[in-house]
Each structure stands twice: as structure tokens, then as C-alpha cells.
MMTF fields as JSON, N, C-alpha, C and O atoms, coordinates in Angstrom:
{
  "mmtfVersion": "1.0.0",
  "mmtfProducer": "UNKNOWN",
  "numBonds": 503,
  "numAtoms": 504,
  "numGroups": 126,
  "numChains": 1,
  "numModels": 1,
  "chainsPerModel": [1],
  "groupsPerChain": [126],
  "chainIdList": ["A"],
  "bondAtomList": [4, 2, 8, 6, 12, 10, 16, 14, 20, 18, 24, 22, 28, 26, 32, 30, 36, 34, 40, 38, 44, 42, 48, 46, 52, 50, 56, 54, 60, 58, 64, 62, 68, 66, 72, 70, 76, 74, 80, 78, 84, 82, 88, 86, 92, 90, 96, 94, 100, 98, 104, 102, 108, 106, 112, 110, 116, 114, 120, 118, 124, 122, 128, 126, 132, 130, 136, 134, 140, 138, 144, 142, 148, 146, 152, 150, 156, 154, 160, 158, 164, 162, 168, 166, 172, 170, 176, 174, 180, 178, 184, 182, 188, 186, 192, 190, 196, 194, 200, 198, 204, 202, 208, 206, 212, 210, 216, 214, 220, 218, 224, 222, 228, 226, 232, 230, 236, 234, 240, 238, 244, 242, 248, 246, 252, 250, 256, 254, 260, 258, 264, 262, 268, 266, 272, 270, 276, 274, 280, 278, 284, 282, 288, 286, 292, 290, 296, 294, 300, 298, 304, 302, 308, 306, 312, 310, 316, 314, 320, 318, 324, 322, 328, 326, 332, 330, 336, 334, 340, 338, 344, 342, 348, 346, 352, 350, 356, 354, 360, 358, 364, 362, 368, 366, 372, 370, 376, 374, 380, 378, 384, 382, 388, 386, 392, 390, 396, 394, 400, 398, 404, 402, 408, 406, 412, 410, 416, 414, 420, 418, 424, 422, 428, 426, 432, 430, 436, 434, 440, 438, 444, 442, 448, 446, 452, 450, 456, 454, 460, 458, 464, 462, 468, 466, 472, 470, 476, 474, 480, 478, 484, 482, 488, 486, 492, 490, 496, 494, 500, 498],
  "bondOrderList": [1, 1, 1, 1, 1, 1, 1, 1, 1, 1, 1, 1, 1, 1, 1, 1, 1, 1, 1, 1, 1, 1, 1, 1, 1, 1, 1, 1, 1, 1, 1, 1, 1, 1, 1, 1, 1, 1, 1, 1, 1, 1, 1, 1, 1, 1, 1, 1, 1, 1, 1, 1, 1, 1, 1, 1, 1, 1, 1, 1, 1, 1, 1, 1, 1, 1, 1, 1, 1, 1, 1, 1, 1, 1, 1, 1, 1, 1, 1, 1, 1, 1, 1, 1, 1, 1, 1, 1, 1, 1, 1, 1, 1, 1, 1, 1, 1, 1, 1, 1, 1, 1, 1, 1, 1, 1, 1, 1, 1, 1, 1, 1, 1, 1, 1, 1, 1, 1, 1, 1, 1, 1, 1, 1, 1],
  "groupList": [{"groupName": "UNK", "atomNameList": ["N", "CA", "C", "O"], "elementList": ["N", "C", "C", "O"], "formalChargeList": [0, 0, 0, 0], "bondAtomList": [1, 0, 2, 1, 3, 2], "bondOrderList": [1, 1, 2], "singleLetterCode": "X", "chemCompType": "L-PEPTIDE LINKING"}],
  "groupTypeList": [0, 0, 0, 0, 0, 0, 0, 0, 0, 0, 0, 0, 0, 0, 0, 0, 0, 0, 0, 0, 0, 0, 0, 0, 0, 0, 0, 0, 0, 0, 0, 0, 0, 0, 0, 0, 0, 0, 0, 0, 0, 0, 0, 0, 0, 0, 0, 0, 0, 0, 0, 0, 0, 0, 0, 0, 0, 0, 0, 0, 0, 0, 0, 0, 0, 0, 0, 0, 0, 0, 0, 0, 0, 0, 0, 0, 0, 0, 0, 0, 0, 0, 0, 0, 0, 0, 0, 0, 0, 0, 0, 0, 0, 0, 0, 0, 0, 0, 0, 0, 0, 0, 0, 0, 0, 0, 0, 0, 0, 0, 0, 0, 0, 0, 0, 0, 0, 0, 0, 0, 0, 0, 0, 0, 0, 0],
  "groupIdList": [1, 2, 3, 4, 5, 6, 7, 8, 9, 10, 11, 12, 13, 14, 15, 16, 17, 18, 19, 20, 21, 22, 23, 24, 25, 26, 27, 28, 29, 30, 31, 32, 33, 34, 35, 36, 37, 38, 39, 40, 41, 42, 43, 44, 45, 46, 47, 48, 49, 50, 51, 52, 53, 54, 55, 56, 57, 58, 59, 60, 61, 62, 63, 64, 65, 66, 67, 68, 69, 70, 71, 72, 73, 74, 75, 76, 77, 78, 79, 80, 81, 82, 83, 84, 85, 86, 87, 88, 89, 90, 91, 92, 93, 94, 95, 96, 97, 98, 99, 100, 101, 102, 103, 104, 105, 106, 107, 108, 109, 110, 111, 112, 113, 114, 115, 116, 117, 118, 119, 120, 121, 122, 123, 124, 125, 126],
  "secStructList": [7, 7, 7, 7, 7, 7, 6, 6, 7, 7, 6, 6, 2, 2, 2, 2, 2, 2, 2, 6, 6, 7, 4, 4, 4, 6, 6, 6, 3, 3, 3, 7, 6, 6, 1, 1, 3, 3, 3, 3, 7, 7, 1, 1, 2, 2, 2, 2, 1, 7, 6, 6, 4, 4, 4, 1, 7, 1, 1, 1, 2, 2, 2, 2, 2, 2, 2, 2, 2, 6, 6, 7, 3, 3, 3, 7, 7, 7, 6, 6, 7, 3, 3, 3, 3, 7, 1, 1, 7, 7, 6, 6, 7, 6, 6, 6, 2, 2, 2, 2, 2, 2, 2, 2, 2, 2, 2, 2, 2, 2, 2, 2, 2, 2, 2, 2, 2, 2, 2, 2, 2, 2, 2, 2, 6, 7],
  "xCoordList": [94.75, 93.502, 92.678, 93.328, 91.283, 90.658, 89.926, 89.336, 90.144, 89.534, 88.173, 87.909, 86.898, 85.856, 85.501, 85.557, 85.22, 85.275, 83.377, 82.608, 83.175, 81.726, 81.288, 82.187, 80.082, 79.547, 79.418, 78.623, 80.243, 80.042, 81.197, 81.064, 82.295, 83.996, 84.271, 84.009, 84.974, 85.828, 86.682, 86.813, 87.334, 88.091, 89.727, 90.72, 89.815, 91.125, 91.426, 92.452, 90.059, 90.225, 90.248, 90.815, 89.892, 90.294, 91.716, 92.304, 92.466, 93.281, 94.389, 95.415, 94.802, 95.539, 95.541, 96.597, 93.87, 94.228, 94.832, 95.248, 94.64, 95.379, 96.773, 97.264, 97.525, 98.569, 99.39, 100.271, 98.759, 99.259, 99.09, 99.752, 98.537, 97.916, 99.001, 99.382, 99.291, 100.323, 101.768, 102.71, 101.572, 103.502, 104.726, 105.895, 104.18, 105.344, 105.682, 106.531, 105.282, 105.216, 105.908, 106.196, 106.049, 106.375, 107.797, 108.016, 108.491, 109.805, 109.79, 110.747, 108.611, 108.23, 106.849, 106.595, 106.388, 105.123, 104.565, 104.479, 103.877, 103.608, 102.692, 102.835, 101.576, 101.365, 102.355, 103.439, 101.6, 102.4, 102.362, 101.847, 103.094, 102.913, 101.806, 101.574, 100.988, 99.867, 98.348, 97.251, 98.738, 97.995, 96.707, 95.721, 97.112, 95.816, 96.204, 95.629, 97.516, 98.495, 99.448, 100.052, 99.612, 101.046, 102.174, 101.832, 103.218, 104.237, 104.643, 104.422, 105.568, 106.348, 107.833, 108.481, 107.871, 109.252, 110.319, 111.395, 110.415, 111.207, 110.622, 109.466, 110.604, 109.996, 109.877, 108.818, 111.231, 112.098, 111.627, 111.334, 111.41, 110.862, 109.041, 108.197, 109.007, 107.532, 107.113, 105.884, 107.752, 107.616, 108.196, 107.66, 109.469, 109.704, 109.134, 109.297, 108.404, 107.327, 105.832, 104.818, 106.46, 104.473, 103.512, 102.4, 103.523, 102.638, 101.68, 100.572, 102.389, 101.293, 100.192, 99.14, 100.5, 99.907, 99.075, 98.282, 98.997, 97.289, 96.728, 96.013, 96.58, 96.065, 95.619, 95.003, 95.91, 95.376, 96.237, 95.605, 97.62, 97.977, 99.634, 100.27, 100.388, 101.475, 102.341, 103.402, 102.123, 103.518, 102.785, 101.716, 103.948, 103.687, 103.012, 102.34, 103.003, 102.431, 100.999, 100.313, 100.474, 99.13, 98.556, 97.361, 99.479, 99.104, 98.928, 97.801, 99.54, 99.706, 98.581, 98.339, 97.879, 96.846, 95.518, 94.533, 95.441, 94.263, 94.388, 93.379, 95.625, 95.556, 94.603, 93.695, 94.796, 94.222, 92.581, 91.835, 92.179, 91.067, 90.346, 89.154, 90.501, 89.792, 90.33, 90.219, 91.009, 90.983, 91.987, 91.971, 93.116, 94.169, 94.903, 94.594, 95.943, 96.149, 97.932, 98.025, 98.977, 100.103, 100.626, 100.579, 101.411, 102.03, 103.508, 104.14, 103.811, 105.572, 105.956, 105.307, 107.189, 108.089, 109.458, 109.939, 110.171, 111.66, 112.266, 111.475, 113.895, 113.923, 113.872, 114.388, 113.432, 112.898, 111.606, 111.284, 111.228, 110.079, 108.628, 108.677, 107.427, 106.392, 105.314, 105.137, 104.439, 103.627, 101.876, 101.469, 101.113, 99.971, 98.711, 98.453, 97.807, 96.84, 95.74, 95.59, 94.95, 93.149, 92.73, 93.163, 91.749, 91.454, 90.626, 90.684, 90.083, 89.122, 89.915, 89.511, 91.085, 91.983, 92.618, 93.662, 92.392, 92.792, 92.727, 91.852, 94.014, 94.555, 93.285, 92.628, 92.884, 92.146, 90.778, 90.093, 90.685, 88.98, 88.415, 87.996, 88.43, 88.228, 87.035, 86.874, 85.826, 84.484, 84.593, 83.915, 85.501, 85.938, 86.075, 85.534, 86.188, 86.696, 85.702, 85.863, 84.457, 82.952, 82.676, 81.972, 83.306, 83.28, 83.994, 83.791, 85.291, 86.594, 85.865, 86.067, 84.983, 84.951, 83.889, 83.512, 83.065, 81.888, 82.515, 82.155, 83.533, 83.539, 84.437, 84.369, 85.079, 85.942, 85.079, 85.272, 84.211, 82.911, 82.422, 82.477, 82.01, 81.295, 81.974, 81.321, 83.308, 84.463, 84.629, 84.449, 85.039, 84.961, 84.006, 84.045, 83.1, 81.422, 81.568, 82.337, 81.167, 81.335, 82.192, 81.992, 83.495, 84.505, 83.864, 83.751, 83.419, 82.87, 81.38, 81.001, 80.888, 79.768, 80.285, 79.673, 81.703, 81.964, 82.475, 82.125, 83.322, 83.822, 82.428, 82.497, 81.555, 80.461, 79.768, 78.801, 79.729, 79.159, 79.985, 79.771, 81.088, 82.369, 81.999, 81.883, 81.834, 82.054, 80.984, 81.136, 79.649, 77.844, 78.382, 78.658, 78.677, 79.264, 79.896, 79.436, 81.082, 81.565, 81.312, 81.722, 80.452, 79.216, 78.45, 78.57, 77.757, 76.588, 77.122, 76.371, 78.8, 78.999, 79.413, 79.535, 79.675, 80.469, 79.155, 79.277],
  "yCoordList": [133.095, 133.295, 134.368, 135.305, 134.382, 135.144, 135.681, 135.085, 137.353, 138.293, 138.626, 138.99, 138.538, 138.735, 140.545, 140.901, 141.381, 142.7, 142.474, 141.531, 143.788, 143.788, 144.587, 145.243, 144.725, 145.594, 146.663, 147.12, 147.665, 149.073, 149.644, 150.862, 149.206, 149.402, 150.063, 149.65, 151.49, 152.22, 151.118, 150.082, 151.259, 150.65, 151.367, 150.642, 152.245, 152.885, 151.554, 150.874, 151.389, 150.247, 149.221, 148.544, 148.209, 147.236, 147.609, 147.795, 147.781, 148.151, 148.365, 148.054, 148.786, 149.348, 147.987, 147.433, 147.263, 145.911, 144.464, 143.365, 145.057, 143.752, 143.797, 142.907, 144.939, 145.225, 144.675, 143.819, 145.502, 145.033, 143.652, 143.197, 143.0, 141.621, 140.309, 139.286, 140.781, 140.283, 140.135, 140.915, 138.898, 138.57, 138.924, 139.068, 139.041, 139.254, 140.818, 141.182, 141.487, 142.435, 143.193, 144.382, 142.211, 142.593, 143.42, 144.038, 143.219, 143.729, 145.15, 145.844, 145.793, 147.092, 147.635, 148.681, 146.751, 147.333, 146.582, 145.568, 146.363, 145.069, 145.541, 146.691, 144.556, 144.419, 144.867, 144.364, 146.032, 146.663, 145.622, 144.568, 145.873, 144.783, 144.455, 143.269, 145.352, 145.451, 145.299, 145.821, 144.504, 144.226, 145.058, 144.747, 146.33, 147.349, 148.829, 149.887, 148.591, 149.548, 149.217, 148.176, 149.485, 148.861, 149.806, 150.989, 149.609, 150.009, 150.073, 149.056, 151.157, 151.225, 151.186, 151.9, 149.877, 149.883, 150.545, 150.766, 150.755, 151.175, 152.199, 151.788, 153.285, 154.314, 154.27, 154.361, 154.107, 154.376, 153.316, 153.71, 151.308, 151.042, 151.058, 150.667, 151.612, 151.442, 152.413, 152.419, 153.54, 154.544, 154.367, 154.663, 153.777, 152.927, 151.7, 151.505, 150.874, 149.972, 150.301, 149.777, 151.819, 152.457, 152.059, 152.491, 151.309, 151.134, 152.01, 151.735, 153.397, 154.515, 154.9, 155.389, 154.629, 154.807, 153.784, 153.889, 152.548, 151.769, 152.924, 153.045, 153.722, 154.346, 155.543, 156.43, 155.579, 157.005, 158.092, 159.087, 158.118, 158.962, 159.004, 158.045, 160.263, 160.471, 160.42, 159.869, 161.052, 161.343, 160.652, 160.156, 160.588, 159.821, 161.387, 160.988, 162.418, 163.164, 163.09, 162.976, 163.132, 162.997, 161.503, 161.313, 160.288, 159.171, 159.474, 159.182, 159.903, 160.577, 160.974, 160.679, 162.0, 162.763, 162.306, 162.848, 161.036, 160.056, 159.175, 158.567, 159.001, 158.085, 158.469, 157.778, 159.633, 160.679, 160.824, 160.748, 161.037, 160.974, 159.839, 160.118, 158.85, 157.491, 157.091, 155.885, 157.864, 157.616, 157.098, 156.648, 157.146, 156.439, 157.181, 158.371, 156.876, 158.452, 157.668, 156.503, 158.511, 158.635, 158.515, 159.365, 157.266, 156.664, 156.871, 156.566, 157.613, 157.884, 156.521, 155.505, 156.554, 155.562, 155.98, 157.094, 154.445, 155.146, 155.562, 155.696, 156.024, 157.022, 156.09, 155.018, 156.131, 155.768, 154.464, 153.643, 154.859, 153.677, 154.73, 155.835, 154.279, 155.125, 154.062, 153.025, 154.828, 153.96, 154.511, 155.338, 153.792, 154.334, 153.311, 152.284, 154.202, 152.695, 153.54, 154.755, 152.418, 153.339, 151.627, 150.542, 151.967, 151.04, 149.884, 148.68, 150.233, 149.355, 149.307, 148.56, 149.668, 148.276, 147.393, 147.83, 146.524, 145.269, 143.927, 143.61, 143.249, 141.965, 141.507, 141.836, 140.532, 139.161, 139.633, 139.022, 141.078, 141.254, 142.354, 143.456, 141.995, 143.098, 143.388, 144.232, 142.889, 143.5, 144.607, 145.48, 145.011, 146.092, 147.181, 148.088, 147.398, 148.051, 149.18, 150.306, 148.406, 149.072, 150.227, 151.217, 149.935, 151.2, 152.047, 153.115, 151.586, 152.304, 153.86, 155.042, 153.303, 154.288, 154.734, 155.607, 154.203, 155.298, 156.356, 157.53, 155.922, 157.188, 157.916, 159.084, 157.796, 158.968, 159.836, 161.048, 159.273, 159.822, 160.811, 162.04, 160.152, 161.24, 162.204, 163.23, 162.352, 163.101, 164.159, 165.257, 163.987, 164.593, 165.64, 166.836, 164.765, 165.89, 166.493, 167.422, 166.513, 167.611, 168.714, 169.83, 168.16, 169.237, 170.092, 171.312, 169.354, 169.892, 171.072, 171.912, 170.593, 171.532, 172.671, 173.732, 172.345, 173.388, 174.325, 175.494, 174.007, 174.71, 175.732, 176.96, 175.217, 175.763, 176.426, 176.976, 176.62, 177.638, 178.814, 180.002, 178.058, 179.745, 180.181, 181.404, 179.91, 180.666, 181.58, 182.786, 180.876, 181.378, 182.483, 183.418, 182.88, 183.743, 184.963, 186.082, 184.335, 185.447, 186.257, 187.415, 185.734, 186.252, 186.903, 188.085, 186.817, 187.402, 189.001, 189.977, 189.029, 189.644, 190.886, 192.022, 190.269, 191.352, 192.229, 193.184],
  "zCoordList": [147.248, 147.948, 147.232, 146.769, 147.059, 146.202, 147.353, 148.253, 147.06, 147.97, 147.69, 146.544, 148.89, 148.782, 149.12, 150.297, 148.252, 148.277, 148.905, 148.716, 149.669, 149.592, 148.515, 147.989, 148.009, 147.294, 147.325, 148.146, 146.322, 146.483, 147.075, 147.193, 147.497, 147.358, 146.515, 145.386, 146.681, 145.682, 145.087, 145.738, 143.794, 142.937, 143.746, 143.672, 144.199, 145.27, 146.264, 146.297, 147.151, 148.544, 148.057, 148.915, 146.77, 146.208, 145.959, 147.024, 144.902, 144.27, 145.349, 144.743, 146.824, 147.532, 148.244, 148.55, 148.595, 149.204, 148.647, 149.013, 147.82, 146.237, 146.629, 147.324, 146.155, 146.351, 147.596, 147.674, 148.558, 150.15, 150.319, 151.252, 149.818, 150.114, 149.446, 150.016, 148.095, 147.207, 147.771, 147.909, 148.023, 148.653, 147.719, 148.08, 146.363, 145.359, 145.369, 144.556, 145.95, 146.591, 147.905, 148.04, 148.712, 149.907, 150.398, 151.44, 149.451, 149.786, 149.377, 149.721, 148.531, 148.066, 149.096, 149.693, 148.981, 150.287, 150.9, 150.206, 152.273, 152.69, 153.855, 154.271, 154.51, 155.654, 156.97, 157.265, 157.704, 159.119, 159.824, 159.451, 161.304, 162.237, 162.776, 163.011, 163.049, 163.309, 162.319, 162.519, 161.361, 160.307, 159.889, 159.22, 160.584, 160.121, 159.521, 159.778, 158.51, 157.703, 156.639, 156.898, 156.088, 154.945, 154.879, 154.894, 154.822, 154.34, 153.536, 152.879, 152.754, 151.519, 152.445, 153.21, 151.825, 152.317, 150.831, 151.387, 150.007, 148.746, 148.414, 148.312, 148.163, 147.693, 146.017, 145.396, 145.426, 144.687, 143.77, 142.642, 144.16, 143.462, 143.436, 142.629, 144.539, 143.723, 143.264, 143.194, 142.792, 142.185, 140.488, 139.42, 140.805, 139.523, 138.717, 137.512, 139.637, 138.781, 138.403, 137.942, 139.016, 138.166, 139.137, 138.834, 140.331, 141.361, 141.893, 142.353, 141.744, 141.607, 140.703, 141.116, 139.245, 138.311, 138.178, 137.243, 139.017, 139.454, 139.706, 138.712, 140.253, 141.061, 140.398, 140.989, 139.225, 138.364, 138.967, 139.321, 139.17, 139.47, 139.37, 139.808, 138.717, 137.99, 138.845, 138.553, 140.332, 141.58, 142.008, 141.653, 143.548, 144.486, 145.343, 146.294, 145.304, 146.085, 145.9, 146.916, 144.849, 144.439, 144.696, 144.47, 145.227, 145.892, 147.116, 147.515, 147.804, 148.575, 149.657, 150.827, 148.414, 148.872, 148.605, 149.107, 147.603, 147.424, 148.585, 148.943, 149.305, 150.752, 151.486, 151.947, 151.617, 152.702, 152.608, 153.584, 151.297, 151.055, 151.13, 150.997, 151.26, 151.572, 152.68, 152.897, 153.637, 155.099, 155.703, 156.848, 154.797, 155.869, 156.456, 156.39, 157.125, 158.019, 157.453, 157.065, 157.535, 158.544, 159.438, 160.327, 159.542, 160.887, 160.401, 159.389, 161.729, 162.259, 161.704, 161.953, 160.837, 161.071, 161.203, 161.406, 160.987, 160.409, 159.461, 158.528, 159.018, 157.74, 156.684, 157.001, 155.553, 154.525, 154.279, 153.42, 155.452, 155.484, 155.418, 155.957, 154.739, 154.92, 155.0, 154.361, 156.297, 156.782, 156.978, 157.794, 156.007, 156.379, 156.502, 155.875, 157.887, 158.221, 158.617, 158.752, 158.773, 159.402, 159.959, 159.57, 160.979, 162.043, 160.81, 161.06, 159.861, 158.667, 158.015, 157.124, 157.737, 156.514, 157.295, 157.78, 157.518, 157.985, 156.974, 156.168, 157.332, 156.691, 157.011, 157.999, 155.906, 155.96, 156.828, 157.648, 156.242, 156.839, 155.54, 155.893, 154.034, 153.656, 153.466, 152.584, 154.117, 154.461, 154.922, 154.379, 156.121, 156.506, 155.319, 155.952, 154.872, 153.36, 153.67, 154.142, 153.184, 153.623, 154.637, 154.434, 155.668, 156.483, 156.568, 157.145, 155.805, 155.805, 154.724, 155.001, 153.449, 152.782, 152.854, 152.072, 153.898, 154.357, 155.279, 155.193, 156.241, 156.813, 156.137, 156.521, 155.479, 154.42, 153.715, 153.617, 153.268, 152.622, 153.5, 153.45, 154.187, 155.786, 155.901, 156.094, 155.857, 156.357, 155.722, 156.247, 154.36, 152.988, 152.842, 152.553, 153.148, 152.33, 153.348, 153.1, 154.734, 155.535, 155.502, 155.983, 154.685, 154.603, 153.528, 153.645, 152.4, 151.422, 151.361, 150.545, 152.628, 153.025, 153.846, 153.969, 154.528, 155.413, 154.527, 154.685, 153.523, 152.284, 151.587, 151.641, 151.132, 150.613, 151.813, 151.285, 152.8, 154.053, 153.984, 153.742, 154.297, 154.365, 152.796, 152.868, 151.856, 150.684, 150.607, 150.412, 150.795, 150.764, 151.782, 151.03, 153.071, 154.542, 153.543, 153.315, 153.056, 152.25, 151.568, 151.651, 150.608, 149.409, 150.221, 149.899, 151.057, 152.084, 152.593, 152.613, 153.051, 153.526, 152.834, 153.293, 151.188, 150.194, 149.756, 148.988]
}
């Protein structure tokens, strides 16, 4: 099935939905039950088939922390299972995509302005 991305999708929210999407795949990471998260079910191999390094990135901690930044959160699972989802990644809707990385965006820069207030505060005060 050929996935229709909308226009203007980070190459991260393609790239993470490819993956999840790919059945040859599944026994390393896959669609949650709730088809709005994926799982790493193997740590070990998908750390060993370089699955991270799609991703421009050397550890899995620094995957990790690019999750986070385009909005997916951390869901409790069980021991060696890791599970992460946001209400806009959803199976077989990746128009969704679109909002997924506007509001990360939104999210971000605000942090990024709140960052640059406290610093300007500091400066003011020295």
C-alpha cells in the first residue's frame, strides 16, 4: 500500500510511519492495540539493525529524545516492551501526521521562547 503523506511532513513523521507501517517489521516494532502508538517490541534488534540510524541518530537515547520532540509521549508498558503514541499518529490516517507536527512545533517554540525570557530576566537582573 503506498502511503499518502500531506505536504510539509517532517522527514522524522514519514520515516517512523514507514517503519511502523511495514509488516516485515513487526516482530521488532509494530502498531499498539490501539492503533494510535507503536511498540518496540526487541530493543536489542532494532538497535542492532541500525533502525535508529534512519533517524540520524547514533543511540537509542537520542531516539529517544527526537520521539519526544515531535510529540509522542510514553506509554507504561511491560518489562522489555517500549511504547510510544500521540492522539495524530494513527494507523491508516497519515494526514494526521500534519497536526501531529504542528503541535510539537507549537510546543517546542514556546519552550524555546520561555527559555529566551528566563535568560533576557537574568541578564536584566545582573
Amino acid at each position: 500500500m503506498a502511503l499518502n503523506f500531506p505536504k510539509g511532513v517532517s522527514v522524522f513523521h514519514m520515516r517512523i510511519y514507514k517503519v511502523v507501517e511495514d509488516p516485515s517489521s513487526d516482530p521488532i516494532i509494530s502498531w499498539g492495540k490501539d492503533n494510535n502508538s507503536f511498540v518496540i517490541w526487541n530493543l536489542e534488534e532494532f538497535t542492532r539493525k541500525n533502525i535508529v540510524g534512519n533517524f540520524n541518530c547514533s543511540r537509542f537515547s537520542e531516539f529517544r529524545s527526537e520521539l519526544r520532540y515531535y510529540g509522542f509521549k510514553g506509554i507504561k508498558k511491560g518489562s522489555g516492551e517500549l511504547e510510544y503514541g500521540n492522539e495524530d499518529f494513527v494507523r491508516g490516517q497519515p494526514e494526521r501526521l500534519k497536526t501531529m507536527m504542528i503541535k510539537a512545533w507549537r510546543k517546542n517554540k514556546a519552550k524555546f521562547k520561555a527559555r529566551k525570557a528566563a535568560e533576557e530576566m537574568q541578564r536584566l537582573q545582573i
